[in-house]
N, C-alpha and C positions, 0 to 999 in steps of 0.2 A: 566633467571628468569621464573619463574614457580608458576603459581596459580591454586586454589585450594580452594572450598566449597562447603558448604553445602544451595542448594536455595529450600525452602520450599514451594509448594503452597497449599494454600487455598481461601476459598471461600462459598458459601451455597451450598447445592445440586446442580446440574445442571446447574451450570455455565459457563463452561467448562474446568476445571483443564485437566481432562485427556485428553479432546483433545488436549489442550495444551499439555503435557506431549509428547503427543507422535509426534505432530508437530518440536516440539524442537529436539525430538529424532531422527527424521527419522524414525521412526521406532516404528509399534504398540505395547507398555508395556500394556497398561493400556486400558481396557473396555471400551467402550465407547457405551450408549443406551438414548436414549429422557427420559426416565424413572430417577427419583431421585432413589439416593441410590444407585445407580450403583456400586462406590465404597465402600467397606467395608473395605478394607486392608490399610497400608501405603504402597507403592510400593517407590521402590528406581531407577532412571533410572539415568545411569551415562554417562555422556558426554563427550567424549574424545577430545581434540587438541594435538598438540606437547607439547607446552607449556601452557597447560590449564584442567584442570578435572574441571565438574560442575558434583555435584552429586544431581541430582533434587528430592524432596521428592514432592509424591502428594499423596493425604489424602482423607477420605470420607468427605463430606459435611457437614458443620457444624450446626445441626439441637437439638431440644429439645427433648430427649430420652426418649423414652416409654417403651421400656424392654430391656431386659439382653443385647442383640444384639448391638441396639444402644447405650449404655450407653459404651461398648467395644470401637464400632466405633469411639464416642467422646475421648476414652483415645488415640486414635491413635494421632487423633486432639491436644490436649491437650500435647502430646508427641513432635509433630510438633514445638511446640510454644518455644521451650526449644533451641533447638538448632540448628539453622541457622547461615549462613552469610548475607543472601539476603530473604527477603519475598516476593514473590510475589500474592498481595492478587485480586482474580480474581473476579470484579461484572458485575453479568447478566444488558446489559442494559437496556432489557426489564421486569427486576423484579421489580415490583412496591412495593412491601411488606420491613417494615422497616430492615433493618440491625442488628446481633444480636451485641450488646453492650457488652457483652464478649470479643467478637473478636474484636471490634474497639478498644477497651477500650487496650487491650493486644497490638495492633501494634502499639498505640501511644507512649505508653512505655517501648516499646523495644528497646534497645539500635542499634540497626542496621538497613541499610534500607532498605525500602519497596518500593516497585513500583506496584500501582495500577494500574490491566488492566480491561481497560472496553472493556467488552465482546459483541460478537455478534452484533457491529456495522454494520453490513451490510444490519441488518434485521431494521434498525431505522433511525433519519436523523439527521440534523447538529444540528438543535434546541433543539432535546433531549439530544444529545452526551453534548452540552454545559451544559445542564441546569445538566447533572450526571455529570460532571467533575467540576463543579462549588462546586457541592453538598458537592462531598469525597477529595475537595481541602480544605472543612471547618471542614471535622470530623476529618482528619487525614493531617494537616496542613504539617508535615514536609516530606507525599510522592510524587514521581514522579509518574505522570498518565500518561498512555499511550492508546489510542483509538487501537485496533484490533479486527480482526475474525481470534479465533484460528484455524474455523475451514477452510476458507478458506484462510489464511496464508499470510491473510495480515496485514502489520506494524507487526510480528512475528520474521522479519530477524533486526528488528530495538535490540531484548531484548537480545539476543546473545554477541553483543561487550558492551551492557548498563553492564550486569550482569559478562562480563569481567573486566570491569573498577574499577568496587565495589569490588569485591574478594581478600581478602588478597595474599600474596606469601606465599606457601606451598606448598611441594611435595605432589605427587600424595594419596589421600587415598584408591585407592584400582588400582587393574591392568589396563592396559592402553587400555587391551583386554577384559575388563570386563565392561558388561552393564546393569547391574541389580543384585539386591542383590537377587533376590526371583530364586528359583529351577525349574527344567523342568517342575514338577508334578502342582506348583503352575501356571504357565500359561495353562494346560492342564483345570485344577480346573475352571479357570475363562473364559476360550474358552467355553467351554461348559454350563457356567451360563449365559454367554452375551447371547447364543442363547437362552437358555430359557426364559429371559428378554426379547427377540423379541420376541419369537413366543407364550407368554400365556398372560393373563391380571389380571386384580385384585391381590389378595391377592398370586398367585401361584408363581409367581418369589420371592417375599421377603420371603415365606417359606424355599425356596430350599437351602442347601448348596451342595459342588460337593468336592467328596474327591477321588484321584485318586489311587488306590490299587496295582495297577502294571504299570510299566514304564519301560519296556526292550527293547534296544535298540540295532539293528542287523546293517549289513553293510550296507543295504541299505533298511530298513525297522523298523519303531517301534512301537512295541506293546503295546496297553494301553485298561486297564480296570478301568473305571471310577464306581463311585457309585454317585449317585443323593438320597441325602435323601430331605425327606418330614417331617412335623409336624402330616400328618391324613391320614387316609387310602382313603379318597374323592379322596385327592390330587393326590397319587401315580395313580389313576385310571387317572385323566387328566391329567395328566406328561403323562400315555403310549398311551391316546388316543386309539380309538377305530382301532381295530387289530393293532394295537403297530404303528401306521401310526405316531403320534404325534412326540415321540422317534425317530421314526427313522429320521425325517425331521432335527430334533434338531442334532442326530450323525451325517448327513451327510454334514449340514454345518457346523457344530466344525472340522469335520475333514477337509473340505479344505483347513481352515482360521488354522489349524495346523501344513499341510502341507507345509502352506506356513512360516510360521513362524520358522517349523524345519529343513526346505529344504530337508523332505525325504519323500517316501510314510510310512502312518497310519494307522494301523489297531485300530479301535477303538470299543471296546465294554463298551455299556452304561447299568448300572442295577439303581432300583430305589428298596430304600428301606423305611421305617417310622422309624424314631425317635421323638417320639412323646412331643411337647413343645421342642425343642431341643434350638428355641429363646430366652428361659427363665430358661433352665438350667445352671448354671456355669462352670458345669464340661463337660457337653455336648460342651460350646460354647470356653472353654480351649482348648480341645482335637480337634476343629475345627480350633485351631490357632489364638483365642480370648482372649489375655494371659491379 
């Protein structure tokens, strides 16, 4: 007997979906920075047993959209909500701020279920834990709630055999060797945006998109030419930082955290160019993989 689905997370910005993601995985898919918005994409990260494929969907944050950009992001969201077997909906337990009724509103009446995790209990204590699990025991009556820290992994190994039990029986949807639906180039893209999201502040990371222009790979070496665009010419000037020191700090930790990802050495060259409003174009934010 062999199971098989599809478990979906969501959540608000910074909750921690992709921590989770990748705690489940073993293995870093998905960006992960203190910073909201981190994710943009839907990522697919696929988990293999003998008898078992979980194909885990994690999603950008589910937030109210101001331009082209975000409004994209929520169709990913929105995309999300369609087709699962298992929801797992992730709340920060330190976010005081109400819950969007969109998204409550959608898990109650979805046919399949859900298992709320309350997040980042390590950083709160039993009184709070109760009074949040009291809370989303009365919004969303018919899920399972589970206390964890995704990012310290714990109560983590409890959602593994839960989200086996729920999965219907079905062969495998995709190879048994395969962990991710996204391409080399697209983890190359988001290597090099996490580090921008650490090393600049304000408004400079949610400018940036990273589009990777070459990705050749030798026996024991791969060569990659990355482009960093900007919205303003300000920008591109504190992207390279003063004698390109900036740039270079941001290429030489993308490239370790590549190396380790692609298990080879990286040649990486990074360029920065402007396309300007490129958040609020459509055919800009298409061609960016904003479909």
């Amino acid at each position: 007997m062999h199971k098989a689905g599809f478990v979906n997370i969501v959540g608000k910005p910074n909750a921690g979906k992709s921590t989770l993601l990748n705690q489940l995985m073993g293995e870093k898919l998905a960006i992960v920075t203190q910073k909201a918005q981190t994710t943009r994409h839907r990522i697919f990260g696929i988990y293999n047993e003998e008898d078992l494929q979980i194909v885990f969907s994690d999603t950008p944050g589910v937030l109210d959209p101001k331009y082209g950009l975000q409004e994209k992001m929520m169709d990913f969201v929105k995309d999300s909500l369609q087709d699962a077997d298992v929801f797992l909906f992730i709340v920060d337990i330190l976010d005081k701020t109400e819950p969007f009724e969109y998204l409550v509103d959608k898990l109650n009446k979805i046919p399949v279920p859900v298992l709320i995790l309350v997040n980042k209990i390590d950083e709160s204590n039993q009184q709070d834990l109760e009074k949040v699990m009291e809370l989303w025991h009365e919004r969303i009556p018919k899920a399972e709630i589970l206390p964890i820290s995704a990012l310290k992994g714990f109560n983590t190994d409890v959602i593994l055999p839960k989200l086996k039990s729920l999965l219907p029986e079905n062969p495998p949807y995709y190879g048994k060797d395969q962990y991710t639906d996204k391409p080399e180039r697209f983890f190359v893209n988001e290597t090099v945006r996490e580090k921008i999201l650490l090393n600049y502040d304000k408004e400079i990371p949610y400018s940036v998109e990273v589009v990777t222009e070459q990705f050749k790979e030798t026996e024991g070496m791969i060569f990659i030419d990355a482009v960093i665009y900007v919205e303003r010419d300000t920008q591109k000037g504190i992207i390279i930082g003063h004698k390109g020191d900036a740039i270079k700090k941001v290429g030489t930790e993308a490239r370790i955290d590549l190396e380790k990802f692609f298990s080879k050495k990286i040649h990486l060259n990074l360029f920065v160019k402007v396309k300007k409003d490129w958040r609020k174009n459509d055919r800009d934010l298409k061609n960016f993989g904003y479909r």
